[in-house]
N, C-alpha and C positions, 0 to 999 in steps of 0.2 A: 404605568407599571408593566402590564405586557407587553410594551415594546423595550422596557427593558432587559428583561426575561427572554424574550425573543435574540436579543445583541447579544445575550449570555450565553446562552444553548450556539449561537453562529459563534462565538468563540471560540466552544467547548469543541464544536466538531472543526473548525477548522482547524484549530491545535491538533487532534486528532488525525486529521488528512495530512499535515505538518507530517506528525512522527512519522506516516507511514511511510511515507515519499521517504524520508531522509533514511528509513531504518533499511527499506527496500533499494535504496542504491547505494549505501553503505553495504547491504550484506554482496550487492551481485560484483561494488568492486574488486570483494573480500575472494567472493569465490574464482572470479577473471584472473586477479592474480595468483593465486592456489593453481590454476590448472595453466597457468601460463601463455594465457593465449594473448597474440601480442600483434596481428595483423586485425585492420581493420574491421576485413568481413568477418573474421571469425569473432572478434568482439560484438558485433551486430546478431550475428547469429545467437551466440551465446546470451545475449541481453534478450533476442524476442526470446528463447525459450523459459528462460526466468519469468518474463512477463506473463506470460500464457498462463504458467504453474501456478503463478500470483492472482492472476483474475481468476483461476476457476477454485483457489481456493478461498477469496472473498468472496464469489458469487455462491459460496456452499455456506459460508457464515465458518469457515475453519481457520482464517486469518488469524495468528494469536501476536500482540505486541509483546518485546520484551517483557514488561511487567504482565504479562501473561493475559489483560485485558481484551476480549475478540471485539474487533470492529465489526460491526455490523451494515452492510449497504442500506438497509432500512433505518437504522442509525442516523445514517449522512443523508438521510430525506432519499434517498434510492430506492429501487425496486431490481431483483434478482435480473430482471429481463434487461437492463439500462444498464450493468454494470459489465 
């Protein structure tokens, strides 16, 4: 029975990790094309500083999903200092 429960909860957050990927490079396509940036490096550029935004606002626990639900790094078996 716990290791059922266990297969359940590693669902739940990997669907979870799922959305977040997809929503976070859905939004940085959205915004690359909005600002028109259309060479390489400045696609590069513009991706790490997304990224940056993205981890310090998951490592503050201020991440929110669409349906407004915050993922939590201690959530996903994490610790502030790992993520």
């Amino acid at each position: 029975m716990s290791s059922l429960i266990t297969h359940i909860l590693q669902l739940e957050v990997t669907d979870k990790i799922y959305r977040f990927v997809n929503e976070s490079l859905r939004n940085q396509v959205k915004k690359l094309l909005a600002k028109g940036v259309s060479t390489e490096d400045a696609i590069m550029e513009e991706m790490n500083k997304e990224k940056s935004q993205l981890e310090e606002l998951f490592a503050q626990n201020q991440y929110k999903t669409k349906v407004g639900e915050p993922i939590f790094p201690t959530a996903l078996g994490l610790s502030n200092s790992r993520v």
